[in-house]
C-alpha positions in Angstrom: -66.4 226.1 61.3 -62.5 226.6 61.9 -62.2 223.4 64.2 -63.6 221.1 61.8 -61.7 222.3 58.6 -58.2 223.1 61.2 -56.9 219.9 60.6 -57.0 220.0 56.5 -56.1 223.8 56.7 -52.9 222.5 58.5 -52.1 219.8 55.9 -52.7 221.5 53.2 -51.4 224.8 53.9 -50.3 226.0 50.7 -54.1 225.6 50.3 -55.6 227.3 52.9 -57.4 229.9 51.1 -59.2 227.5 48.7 -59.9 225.1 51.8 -61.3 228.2 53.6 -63.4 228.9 50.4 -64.6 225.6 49.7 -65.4 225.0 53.2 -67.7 228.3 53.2 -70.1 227.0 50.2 -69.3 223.1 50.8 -71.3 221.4 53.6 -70.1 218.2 51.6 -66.1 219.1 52.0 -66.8 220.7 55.8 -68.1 217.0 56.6 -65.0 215.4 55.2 -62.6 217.7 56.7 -64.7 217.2 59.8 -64.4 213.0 59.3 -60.4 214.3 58.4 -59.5 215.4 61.9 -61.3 212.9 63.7 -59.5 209.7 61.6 -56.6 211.0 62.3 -57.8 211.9 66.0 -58.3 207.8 66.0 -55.5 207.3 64.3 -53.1 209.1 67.4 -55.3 207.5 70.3 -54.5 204.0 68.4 -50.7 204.8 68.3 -50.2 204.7 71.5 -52.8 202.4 72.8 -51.8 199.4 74.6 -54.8 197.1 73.7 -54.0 194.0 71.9 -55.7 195.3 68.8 -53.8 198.2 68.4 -51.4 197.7 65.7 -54.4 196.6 63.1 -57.0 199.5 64.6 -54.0 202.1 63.7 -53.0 200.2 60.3 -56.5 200.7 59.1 -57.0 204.2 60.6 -53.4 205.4 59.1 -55.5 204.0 55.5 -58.2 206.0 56.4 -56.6 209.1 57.0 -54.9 208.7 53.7 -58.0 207.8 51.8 -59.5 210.9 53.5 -56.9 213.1 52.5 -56.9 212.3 48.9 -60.6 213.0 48.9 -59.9 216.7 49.9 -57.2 217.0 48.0 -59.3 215.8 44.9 -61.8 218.6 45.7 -59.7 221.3 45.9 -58.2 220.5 42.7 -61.8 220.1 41.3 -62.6 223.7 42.8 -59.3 224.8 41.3 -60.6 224.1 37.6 -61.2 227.2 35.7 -64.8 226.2 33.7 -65.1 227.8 30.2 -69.0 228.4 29.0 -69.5 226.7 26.0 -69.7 228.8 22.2 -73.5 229.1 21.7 -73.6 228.0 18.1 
């Protein structure tokens, strides 16, 4: 489980704990942080590609990664919520 959650341990490191947590009871959030580190994998074979395509392939990998991250970083402020039971009345 560590090599497919390393990547968003490492960028969110202040985190780490709740990414470790999440990523325990979370199949959902291991797959993104799995889908995480290998956008970003793309993203750093793209940069220094020489095929002709390279610029847009890394432009919309560099978007990806991004959109990836915000995902996880929505979750683990979703996780983060302290949920109060409602009065009975």
């Amino acid at each position: 489980m560590r090599h497919e959650i390393g990547f968003a341990r490492r960028c969110f490191a202040a985190r780490v704990a709740l990414v470790d947590e999440l990523a325990a009871r979370d199949e959902g959030f291991r797959d993104l942080c799995c889908d995480f580190a290998t956008a970003d994998e793309l993203r750093q074979a793209w940069e220094t590609s020489t095929e002709p395509e390279r610029d847009e392939r890394h432009a919309e990998c560099v978007e990806l990664v991004e959109s990836l991250r915000a995902e996880i970083e929505a979750a683990l402020d979703n996780a983060s919520v302290v949920r109060f039971p409602r009065p009975r009345h």
